[in-house]
N, C-alpha and C positions, 0 to 999 in steps of 0.2 A: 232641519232635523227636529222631529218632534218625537212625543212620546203616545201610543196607542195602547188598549187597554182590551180587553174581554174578560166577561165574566160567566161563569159555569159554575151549577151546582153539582156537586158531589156529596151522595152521604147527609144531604139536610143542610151543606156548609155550603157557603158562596166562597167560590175562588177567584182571586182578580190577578191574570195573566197579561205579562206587559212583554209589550215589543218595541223594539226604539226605529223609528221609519224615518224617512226622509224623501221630498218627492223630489221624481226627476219628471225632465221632459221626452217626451218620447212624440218627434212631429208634432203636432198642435194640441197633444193632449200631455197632460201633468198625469202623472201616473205615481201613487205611493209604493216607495220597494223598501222591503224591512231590511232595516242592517242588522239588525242580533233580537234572538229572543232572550229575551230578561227574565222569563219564570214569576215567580210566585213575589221574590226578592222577601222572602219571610229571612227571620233571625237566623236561620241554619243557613241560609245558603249565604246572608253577609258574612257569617262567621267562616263558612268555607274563602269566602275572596278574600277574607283580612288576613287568613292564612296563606292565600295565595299571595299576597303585597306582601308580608314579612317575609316569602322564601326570596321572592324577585327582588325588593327594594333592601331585606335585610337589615343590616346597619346605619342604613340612610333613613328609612323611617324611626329609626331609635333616637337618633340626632336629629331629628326634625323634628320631634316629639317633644325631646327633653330640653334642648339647646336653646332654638329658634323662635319657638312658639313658646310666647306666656300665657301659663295656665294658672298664673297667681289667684285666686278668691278674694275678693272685696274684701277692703278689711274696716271699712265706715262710709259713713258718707260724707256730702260737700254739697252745698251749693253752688249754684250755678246759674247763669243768665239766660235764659231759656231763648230770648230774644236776639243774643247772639250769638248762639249754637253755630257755627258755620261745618262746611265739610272742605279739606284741601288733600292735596300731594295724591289725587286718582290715577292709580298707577294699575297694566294690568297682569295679575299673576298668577292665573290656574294654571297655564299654558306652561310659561316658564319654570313655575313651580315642579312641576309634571318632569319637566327636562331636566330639572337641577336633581330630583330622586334618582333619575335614571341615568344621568352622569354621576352618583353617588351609588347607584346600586355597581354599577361596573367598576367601583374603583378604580375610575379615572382618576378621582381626584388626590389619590392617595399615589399613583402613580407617575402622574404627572409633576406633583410637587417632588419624588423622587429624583426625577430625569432631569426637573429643570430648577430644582432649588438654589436660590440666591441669596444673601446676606445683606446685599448692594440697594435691593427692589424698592421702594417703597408699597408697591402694589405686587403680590405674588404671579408672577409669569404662568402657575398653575390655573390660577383663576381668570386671568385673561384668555388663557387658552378654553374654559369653561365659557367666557361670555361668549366667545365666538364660537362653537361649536352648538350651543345654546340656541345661541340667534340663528344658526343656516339651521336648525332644526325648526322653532319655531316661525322665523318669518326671514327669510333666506334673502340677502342683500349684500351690498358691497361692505366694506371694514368703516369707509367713511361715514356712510347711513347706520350702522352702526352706532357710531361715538358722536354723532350728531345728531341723532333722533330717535332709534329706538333705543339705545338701554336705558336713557331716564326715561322714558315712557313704562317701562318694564318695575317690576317688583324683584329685579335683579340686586340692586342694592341692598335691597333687606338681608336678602340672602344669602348674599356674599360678602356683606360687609365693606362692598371696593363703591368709595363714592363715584358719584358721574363726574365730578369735576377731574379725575384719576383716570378715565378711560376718555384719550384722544389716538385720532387715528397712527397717528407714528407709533403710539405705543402696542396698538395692535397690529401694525406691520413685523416690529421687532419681536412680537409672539411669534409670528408669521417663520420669522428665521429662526428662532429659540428650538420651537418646536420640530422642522422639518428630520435635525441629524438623528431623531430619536423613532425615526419612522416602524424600522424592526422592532425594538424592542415594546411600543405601544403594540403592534400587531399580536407578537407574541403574548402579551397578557390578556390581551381582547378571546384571543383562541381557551387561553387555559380558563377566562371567567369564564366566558359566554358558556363552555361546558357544561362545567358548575351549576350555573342556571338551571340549563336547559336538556342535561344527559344530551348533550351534539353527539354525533359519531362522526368523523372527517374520512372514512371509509370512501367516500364518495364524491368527488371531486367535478365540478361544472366550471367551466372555464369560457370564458366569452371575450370579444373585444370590442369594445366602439371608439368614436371620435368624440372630441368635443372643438370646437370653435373659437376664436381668437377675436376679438372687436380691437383696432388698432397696431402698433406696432409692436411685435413678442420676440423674443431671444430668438433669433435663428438657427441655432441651435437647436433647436426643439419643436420650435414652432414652424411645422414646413407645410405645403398644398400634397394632400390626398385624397383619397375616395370616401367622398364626407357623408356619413349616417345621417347627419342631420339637415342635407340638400344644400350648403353652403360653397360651393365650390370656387367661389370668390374671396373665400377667410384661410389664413393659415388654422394649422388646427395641432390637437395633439393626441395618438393614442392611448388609451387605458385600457390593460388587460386584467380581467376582476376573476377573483377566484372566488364560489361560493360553496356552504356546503347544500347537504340538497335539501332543507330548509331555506335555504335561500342566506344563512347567517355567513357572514364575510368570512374570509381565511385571511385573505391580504389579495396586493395588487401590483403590477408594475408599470412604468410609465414608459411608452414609446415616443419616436420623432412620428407625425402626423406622417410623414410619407410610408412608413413601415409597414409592408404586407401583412397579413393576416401570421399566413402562413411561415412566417422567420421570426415568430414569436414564440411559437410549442416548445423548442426548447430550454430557451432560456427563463421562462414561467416556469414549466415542469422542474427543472434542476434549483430553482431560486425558493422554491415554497419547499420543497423536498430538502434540501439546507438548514431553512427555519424548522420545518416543524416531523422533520423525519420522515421516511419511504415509508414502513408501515408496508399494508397491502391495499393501494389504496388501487381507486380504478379512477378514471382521467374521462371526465365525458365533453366532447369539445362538438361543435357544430361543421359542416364542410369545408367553411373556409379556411380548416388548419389542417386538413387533409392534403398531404402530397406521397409520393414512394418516395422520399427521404426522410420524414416524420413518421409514416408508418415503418420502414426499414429500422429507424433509430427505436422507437417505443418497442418495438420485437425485440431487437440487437439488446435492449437492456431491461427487458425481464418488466417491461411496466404494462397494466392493463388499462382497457380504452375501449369504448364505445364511441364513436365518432359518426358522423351525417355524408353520404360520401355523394360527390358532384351527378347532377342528373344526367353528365355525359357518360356514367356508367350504366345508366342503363342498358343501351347498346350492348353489353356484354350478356345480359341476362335477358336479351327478345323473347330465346325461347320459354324460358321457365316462367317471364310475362307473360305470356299468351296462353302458356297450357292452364286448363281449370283448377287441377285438381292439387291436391297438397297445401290447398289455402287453407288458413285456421283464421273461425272470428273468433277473437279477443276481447270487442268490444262494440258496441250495437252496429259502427259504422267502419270501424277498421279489421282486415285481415290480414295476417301476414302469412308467408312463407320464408325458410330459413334455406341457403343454401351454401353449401361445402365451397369455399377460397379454391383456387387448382391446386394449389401446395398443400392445402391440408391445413396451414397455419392457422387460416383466419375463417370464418364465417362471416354470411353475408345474409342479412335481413332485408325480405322484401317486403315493402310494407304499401297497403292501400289502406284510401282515405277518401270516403264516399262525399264527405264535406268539402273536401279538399281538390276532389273531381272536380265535383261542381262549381267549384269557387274559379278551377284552373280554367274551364269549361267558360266561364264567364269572360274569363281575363283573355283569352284566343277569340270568341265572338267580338268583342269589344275592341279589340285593335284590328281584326281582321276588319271590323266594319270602317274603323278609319282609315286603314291604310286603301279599301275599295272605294271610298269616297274623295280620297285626293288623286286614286287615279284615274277616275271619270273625270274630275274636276282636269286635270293636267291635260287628261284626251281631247277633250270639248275644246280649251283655249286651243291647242293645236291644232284641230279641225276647224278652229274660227281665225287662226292667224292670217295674216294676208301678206305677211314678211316672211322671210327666211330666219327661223329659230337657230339657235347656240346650241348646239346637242352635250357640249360640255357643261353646260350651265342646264339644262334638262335634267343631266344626267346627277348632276351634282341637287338637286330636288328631288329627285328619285331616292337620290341615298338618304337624305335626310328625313323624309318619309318615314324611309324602312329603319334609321337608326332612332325617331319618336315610337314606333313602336315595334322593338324589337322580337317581343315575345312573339309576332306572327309573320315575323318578316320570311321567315324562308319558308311559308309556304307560298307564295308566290316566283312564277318566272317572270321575269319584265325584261325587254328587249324595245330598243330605239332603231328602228329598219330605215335606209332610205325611202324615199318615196319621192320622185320628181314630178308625178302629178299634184301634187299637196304643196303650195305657198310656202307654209313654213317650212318641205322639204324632208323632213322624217315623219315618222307614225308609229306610234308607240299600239306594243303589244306585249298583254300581258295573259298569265291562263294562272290557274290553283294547281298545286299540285299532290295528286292520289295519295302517292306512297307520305308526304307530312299529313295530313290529314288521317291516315290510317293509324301512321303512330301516334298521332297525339291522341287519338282516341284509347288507345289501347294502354296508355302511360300515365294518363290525365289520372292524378292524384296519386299516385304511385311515386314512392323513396326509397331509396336504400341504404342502410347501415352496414356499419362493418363492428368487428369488433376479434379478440384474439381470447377471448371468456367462452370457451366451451361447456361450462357445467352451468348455466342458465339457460333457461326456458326461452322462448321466441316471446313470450309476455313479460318474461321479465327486461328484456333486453328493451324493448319497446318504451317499455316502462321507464325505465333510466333515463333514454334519453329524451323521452316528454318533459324529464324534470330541469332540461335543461333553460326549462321559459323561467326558471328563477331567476338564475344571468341575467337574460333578460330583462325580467322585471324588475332586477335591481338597478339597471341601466335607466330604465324608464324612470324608477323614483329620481335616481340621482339627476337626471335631467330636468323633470316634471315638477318635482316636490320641491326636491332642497335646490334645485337653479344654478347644476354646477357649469353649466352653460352661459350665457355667455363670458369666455375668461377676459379678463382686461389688465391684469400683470402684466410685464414687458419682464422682468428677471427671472431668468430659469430658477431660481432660488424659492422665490413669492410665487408661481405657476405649481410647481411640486407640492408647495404646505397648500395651496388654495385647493387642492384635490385632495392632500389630507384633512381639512378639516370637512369637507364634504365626505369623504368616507367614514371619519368618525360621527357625522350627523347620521346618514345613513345608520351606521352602527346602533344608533340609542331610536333609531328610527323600526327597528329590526326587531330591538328588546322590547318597547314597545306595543308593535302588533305581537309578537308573541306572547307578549302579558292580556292585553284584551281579547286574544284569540280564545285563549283558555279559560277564560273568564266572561266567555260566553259575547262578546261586543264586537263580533264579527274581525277585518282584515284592514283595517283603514283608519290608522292614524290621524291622518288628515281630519278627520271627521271628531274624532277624541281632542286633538289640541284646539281646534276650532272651537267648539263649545266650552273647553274651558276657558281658553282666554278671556273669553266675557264676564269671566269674574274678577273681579278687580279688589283691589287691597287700597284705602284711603288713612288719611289722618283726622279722625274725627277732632275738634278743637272743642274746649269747654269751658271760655270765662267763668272765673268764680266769681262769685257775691259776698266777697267778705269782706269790700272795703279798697282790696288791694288789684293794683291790675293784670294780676296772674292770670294764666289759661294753663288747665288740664290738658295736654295732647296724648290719646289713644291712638296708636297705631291697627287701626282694623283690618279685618277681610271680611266683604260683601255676602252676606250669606248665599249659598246657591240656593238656582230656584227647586222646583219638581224634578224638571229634566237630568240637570245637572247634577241632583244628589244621588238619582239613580244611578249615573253613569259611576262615581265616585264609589258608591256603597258595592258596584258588580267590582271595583278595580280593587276595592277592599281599603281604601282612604276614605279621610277625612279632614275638610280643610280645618286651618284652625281660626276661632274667631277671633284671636290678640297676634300681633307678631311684636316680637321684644324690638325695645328699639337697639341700635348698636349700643356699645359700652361707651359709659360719658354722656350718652345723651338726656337730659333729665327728662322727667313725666312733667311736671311744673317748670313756667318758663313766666320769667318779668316780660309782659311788652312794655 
């Protein structure tokens, strides 16, 4: 990631407009794609983002300001041995830095020392909860790699005050348990800040489920074999049902047995967050796989509203209204839809096309159809070249496997194994395409239907809702991708539970985040912001004196940033600082 520039005269003045890029590869060619424009970056508009850092970080930049950072002024001088100047203790901390504001903007940390305050500690259980949550934020790893490599690598000590010889792994296991029984009441403050922030409205409700994976031996209890999202079907696994709003900012979550349907999850989500945080009038937007006539009968029976994705073997029900032209509406360059009346009247049904989605469907039936025609010439020829008598169970049983590698165009095909007493091997396989799937796939290709019990919305708004449902989604995707809640390696249902809570609260400051640099103009991708600053690092300058005696000076610094970095810093509306106080007791002046 770099930084790019142009300049334009207006008015007799030269204007220098910056954009921050980063190249990708695209096939064999490197191609530059700008992630955020950065404007002018004149005085007005850092002062607009320093107001935007005091709304988001608040109280965290006041304490970071006044506490942490020495902004004491020389007050003489000193010599010094210039020949022994050395530099020590290169630790790195934009990154973490970054994490600790925004664990401190959320008043976590005022929170957590409520829930879990001890007299007993020597080290506050708040602040171990803070290194860990910290750490799956900035560089996502086990508890071990934690207390054995990254936090003294980290500028986490300065900032918390908890030396490294204080953080071993037992003692972040037992955060692990500390933490877990306080699951709800963290959620619920997570909802009432994140508001706060950000004016949320939880009006709008996306609900999604995925899997995650097991490496080794896990609680059985919990950890059971299902239909694995992340092609694993050799791991036990565990479900997560995540609730977001439609910013994508978390509600909360609950945890399933990995064997657990989709679909025997709706209720006990809907009534568990509705518990926490009140009915309200909210609306419930889930994807097909929680659609059943017992979820749908329940959501009617108790007065709750829902936009839901419903299975493409409903089609079938709407041929006709598929086929006829007219009463389609575009909505949008490539999708139209059409809205049609439930039989009862209750429910409306959205038909929707998706000319991208044709084609893409269009692709995925060419492509398998092509393989499943190449294994059956290939099967035909060996049988027309055997000179033995073939297995027709064992034929038959390659035939299936075929068509269950690629199912999506298995049934347009007839395939039939006939005697044949002229033929060695004894059968002869015959197979033909058939009309009537080929007609329909053509006339269905990208085509979905919703349902929904919201009669006072528009066919674009409806549409709309549940586009928003790729939040879920791509909260799934961070929490997999980014923070690594993947592979789990707990064996105690106890430590399995918090190792998902503290990945959802990374997520969470993962969230506030991109919402801070969204608005501040740095595009969607955190990832990209903690990266470039971690390269800024915090050291102990060292400075023998000359006066005889064999003291040394030790300043604790931070690295100044470069160009890039200050940019990034001045749009977030920070500023690193150049002194960090050392802890208390520590002296500036030390005898070697």
């Amino acid at each position: 990631m770099y930084l790019r520039h142009t300049r334009r005269r207006k008015d007799g003045k030269t204007h220098v407009y910056w954009q921050l890029v980063r190249s990708v590869r695209r096939g064999r060619q490197v191609v530059q794609q700008t992630v955020a424009q950065l404007g002018e970056l004149d005085a007005e508009g850092r002062a607009r983002a320093e107001a935007l850092a005091r709304s988001v970080a608040g109280r965290a930049w006041e304490h970071c300001q006044g506490q942490l950072f020495d902004r004491r002024e020389p007050t003489g001088s000193v010599a010094v041995k210039l020949d022994r100047v050395r530099l020590e203790r290169s630790r790195s901390f934009g990154a973490v830095w970054l994490g600790w504001l925004l664990w401190r903007a959320l008043k976590l940390d005022e929170q957590c020392e409520t829930l879990l305050a001890s007299k007993r500690e020597t080290v506050r259980w708040a602040e171990v909860v803070a290194i860990l949550v910290i750490g799956r934020l900035c560089e996502p790893s086990s508890e071990l790699h934690v207390a054995e490599s990254w936090y003294r690598m980290t500028a986490l000590e300065d900032l918390l005050g908890v030396s490294t010889e204080d953080i071993y792994d037992e003692r972040l296991y037992r955060a692990l348990d500390r933490l877990l029984p306080h699951k709800q009441a963290i959620e619920k403050h997570l909802v009432k800040r994140l508001g706060e922030l950000f004016s949320l409205d939880y009006d709008l409700l996306l609900y999604d489920v995925t899997s995650t994976y097991f490496e080794g031996i896990a609680d059985p209890a919990i950890a059971k074999r299902g239909y694995s999202r992340d092609h694993r079907p050799d791991c036990v696994q565990v479900n997560i049902a995540l609730v977001v709003s439609r910013e994508g900012m978390p509600l909360g979550y609950e945890i399933f047995s990995g064997n657990t349907t989709d679909v025997s999850t709706v209720q006990q989500v809907v009534e568990s967050m509705e518990d926490r945080f009140g009915k309200v009038n909210r609306v419930w937007v889930m994807d097909r796989g929680m659609a059943s006539a017992e979820n749908i009968a329940w959501l009617n029976s108790t007065g709750r509203r829902y936009v839901i994705g419903t299975a493409r073997a409903e089609l079938g029900r709407f041929a006709k209204q598929i086929a006829d032209k007219t009463d389609w509406r575009q909505i949008r360059e490539d999708i139209e839809v059409k809205i049609c009346p439930g039989p009862e009247g209750r429910e409306i049904f959205l038909l929707c096309r998706s000319a991208s989605r044709s084609e893409k469907e269009k692709a995925i039936h060419e492509r398998f159809s092509k393989r499943i025609e190449e294994g059956l010439h290939s099967l035909g020829r060996r049988i027309e070249k055997s000179q033995t008598q073939l297995d027709r169970g064992v034929l038959e049983r390659q035939i299936g496997r075929l068509l269950e590698r690629n199912s999506r165009a298995s049934a347009r095909y007839s395939i039939s194994l006939t005697e044949d007493k002229t033929n060695p091997a004894g059968v002869k396989l015959k197979w033909s395409t058939r009309p009537q799937w080929e007609d329909w796939a053509r006339l269905t290709e990208g085509t979905y239907i919703l349902r929904s019990n919201i009669h006072d919305w528009t066919d674009e708004q409806l549409w709309k809702t549940y586009i928003q449902l790729t939040e879920a989604e791509a909260a799934f995707r961070i929490q997999k991708s980014d923070l690594c809640i993947r592979p789990i390696w707990h064996h105690k249902q106890g430590r399995i539970k918090a190792h998902i809570l503290i990945c959802f609260l990374a997520y969470v400051l993962w969230k506030t985040l991109q919402q801070w640099q969204s608005r501040a103009g740095l595009g969607h991708s955190p990832r990209t912001i903690l990266t470039e600053l971690s390269r800024i690092h915090a050291a102990d300058i060292v400075l023998p004196l000359d006066d005889g005696s064999k003291r040394e000076l030790r300043l604790r610094c931070v690295v100044r940033p470069d160009r890039e970095q200050e940019l990034l810093l001045q749009r977030l509306g920070l500023s690193v600082p150049e002194r960090l106080r050392p802890p208390p007791g520590t002296p500036n002046v030390v005898a070697t």
